[in-house]
C-alpha positions, 0 to 999 in steps of 0.5 A: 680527291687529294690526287685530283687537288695535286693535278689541279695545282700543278696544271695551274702553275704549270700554266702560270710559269709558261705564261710568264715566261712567254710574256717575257720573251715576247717582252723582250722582243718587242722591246728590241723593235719598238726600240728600233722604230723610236726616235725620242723618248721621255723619262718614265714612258713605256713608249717612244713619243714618235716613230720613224724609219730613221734607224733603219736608213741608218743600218742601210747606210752603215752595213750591205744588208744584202751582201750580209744577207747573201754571205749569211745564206751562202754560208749556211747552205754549203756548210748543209750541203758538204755536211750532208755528204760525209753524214749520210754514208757515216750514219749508214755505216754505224746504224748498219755496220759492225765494226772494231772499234764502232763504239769509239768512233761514234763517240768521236762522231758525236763529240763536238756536239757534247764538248763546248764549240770554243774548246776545238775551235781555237786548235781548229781556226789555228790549223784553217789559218796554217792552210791559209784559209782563214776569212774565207767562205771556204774556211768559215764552211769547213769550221761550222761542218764540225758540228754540223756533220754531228748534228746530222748523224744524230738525226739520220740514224734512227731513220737508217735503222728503222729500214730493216736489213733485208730490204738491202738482202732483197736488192742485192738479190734482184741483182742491184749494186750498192751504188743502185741501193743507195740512190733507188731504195736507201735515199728514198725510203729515208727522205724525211730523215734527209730533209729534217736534218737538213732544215734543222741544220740550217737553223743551227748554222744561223746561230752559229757563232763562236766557229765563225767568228774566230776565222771569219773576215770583214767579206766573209762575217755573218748576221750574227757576228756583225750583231756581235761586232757592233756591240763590242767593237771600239767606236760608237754605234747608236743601240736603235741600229744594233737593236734594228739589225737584232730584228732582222736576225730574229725574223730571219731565225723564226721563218726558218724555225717555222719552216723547219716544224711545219716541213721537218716534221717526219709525219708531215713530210711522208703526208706530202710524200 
């Protein structure tokens, strides 16, 4: 009975605490769009006495919305793309391969994820600015491949390691090279792996910021440094168009999150397959 008491108990609070954490974050949010919409206000009023799309005009005139769009997408994509590229093979070879060393070098893999971004970013933006780099997308890809490259291994790994080792014996024995093992048989037996890493990648990329932002320029900013920038940089900016750009960088961020659940789901991705 007493054990029944205490489920009892910690299944309500359970309940009580996650609900009222929803209801603040929801609060938040909907207070960042009414606020976005609202054009007066009285003293004491949950709610603005009128609405409009006065900000919003205002947000359209003040920023490209399209072009920050675009840089913030582009961005995003190549850094996935490039880092895809070097974290397949690098997670193939330390879940496949034993090597002097390997323990080191998987630690040295995963270590941007485990350390604070700023802590190598400034040597980082310090080494893209000696190369002449700086605020350009090239330079802004390079930065945000660091802990993306990490974030990708991490991810692929178990699915690389649940492929036993005499699936390679096997092909090497019907006369398959490495190049043909890795595109016929590797990569297809690990799409879900590929595809989790990459939309999970994507989300991540979005919210970054400290990276970007120390070698980004004007041309080259994304959403959520010009969110930044609005708020402290010098000069006045109504906080209805800083909260009307916070809307578009949320909803851009939850589509993603969505996608990569309903998508990023290695159960429902080998339904589909």
């Amino acid at each position: 009975m007493n054990i029944n008491k205490k489920l009892g108990f910690s299944g309500v609070m359970f309940y009580v605490v996650n609900i009222i954490f929803m209801i603040n974050v929801f609060g938040i949010l909907l207070s960042v769009i009414v606020n976005s919409f609202g054009t007066s206000w009285n003293k004491g009023t949950w709610l603005p006495d009128s609405f409009s799309i006065k900000w919003w005009d205002y947000l359209a005139g003040y920023h490209d919305i399209r072009h920050l769009l675009w840089i913030t997408m582009l961005i995003t994509l190549l850094t996935v793309i490039f880092s895809l590229i070097i974290a397949y093979p690098a997670a193939y070879v330390i879940a496949k391969r034993r090597f002097v060393g390997k323990n080191i070098i998987t630690t040295l893999f995963l270590l941007p994820l485990l350390i604070p971004p700023i802590s190598y970013g400034l040597p980082l933006a310090i080494l893209i600015y000696k190369v002449k780099l700086a605020t350009t997308i090239a330079g802004v890809v390079i930065v945000n491949m660091v802990p993306t490259v990490s974030f990708m291994i991490l991810v692929i790994m178990p699915f690389i390691e649940q492929i036993g080792d005499n699936v390679e014996s096997a092909s090497r024995m019907l006369g398959a090279n490495k190049l043909q093992f890795f595109s016929r048989i590797l990569i297809p037996l690990t799409i879900p792996g590929i595809l989790s890493a990459s939309i999970l990648s994507i989300v991540r990329v979005i919210s970054l910021f400290e990276l970007t932002f120390l070698v980004c320029g004007a041309k080259t900013q994304t959403l959520i440094v010009t969110l930044f920038s609005d708020v402290n940089s010098p000069g006045f900016r109504p906080y209805q168009m800083i909260d009307a750009l916070a809307v578009i960088f949320f909803l851009l961020t939850i589509v993603l999150a969505t996608i990569s659940m309903k998508v990023g789901n290695p159960t429902s991705i080998y339904s589909k397959i």
